[in-house]
C-alpha positions as CSV (number, residue, x, y, z in Angstrom):
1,X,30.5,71.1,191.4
2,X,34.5,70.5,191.3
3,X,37.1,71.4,193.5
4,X,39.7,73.9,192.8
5,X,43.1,74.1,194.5
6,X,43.9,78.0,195.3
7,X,46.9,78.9,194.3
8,X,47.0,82.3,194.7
9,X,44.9,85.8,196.6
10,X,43.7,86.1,193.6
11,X,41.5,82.6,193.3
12,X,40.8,84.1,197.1
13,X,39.0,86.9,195.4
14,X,36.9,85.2,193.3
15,X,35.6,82.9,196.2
16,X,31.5,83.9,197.1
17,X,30.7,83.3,200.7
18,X,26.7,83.2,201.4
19,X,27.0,84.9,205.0
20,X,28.6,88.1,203.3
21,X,26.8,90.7,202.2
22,X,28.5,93.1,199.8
23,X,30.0,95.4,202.0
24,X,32.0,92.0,203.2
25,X,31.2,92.3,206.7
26,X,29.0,89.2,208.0
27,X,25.3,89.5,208.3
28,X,23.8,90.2,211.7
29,X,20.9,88.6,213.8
30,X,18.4,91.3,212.8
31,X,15.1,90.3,212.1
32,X,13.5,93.5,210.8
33,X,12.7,95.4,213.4
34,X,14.8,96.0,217.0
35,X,13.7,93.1,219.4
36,X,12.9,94.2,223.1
37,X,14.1,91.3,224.7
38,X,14.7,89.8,228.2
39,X,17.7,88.0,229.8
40,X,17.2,85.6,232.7
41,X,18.9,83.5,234.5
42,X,17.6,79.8,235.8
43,X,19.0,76.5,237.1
44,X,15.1,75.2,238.4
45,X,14.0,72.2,236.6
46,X,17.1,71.3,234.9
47,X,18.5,69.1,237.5
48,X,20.7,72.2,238.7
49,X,22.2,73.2,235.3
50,X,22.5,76.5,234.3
51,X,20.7,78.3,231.4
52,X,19.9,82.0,230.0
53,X,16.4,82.2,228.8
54,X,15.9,85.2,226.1
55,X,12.2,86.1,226.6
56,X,10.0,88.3,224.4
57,X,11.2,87.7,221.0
58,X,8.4,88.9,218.1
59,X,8.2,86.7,215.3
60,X,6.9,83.5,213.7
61,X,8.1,80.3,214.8
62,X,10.7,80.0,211.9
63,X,12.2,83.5,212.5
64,X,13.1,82.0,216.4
65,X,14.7,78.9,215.4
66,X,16.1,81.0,212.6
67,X,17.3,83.7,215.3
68,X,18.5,81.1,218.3
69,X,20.3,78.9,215.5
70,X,22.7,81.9,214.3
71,X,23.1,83.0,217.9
72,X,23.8,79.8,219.2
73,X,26.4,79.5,216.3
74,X,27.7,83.1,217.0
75,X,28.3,82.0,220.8
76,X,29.3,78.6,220.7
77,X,27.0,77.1,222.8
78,X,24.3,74.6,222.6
79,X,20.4,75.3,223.3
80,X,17.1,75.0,222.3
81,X,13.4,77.0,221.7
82,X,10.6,76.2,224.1
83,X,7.5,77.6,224.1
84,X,8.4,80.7,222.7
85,X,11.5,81.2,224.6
86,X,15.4,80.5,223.3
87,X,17.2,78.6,226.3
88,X,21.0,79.0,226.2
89,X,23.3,76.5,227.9
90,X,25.5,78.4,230.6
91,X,25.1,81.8,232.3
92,X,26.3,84.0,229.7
93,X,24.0,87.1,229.7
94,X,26.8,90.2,229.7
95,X,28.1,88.2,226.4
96,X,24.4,87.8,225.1
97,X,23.8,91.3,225.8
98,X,26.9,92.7,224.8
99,X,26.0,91.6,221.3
100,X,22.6,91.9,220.9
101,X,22.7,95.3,221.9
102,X,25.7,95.8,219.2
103,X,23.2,94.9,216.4
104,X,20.7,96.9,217.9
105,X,18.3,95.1,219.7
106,X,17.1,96.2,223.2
107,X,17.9,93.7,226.1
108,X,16.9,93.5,230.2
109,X,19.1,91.9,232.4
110,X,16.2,89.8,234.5
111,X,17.2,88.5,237.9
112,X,20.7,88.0,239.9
């Protein structure tokens, strides 16, 4: 694979992106079916430290990490999957549900 300088909006054109689709707007989180999912909100057994758990995801394994990857990406945080939960650093549930409910998923806002 070489290198190409761009030199122009035309080379810009040409250029294929793998998170585009062909209407050029980026792909979203959906699965393939809505997701009725849960926000909460927990700082117990994390040594005080703040996280939003997304409960009730349906899906294999794969589809999760697939899932809390992008989203992680998409919000700039860090997090991880445990035991069949996605665990988000930080209380951020209006922004999580803000945009899960923009690409058409269902979400609770659990707790305080």
């Amino acid at each position: 694979m070489s290198i190409k300088k761009i030199s122009s909006f035309e080379d810009l054109k040409k250029i294929k992106f793998n998170d585009l689709d062909d209407n050029h707007s980026f792909k979203d989180l959906t699965v393939n079916n809505t997701q009725n999912l849960e926000a909460h909100f927990s700082n117990k057994s994390r040594g005080g430290k703040t996280v939003t758990i997304l409960k009730g995801f349906v899906g294999s394994i794969e589809e999760l990490k697939d899932f809390s990857k992008k989203l992680k990406n998409y919000l700039g945080v860090g997090g991880s999957v445990k035991n069949g939960e996605i665990l988000i650093q930080g209380n951020i549930r209006d922004k999580i549900i803000i945009y899960l409910e923009s690409i058409g998923h269902k979400v609770k806002r659990i707790g305080g």
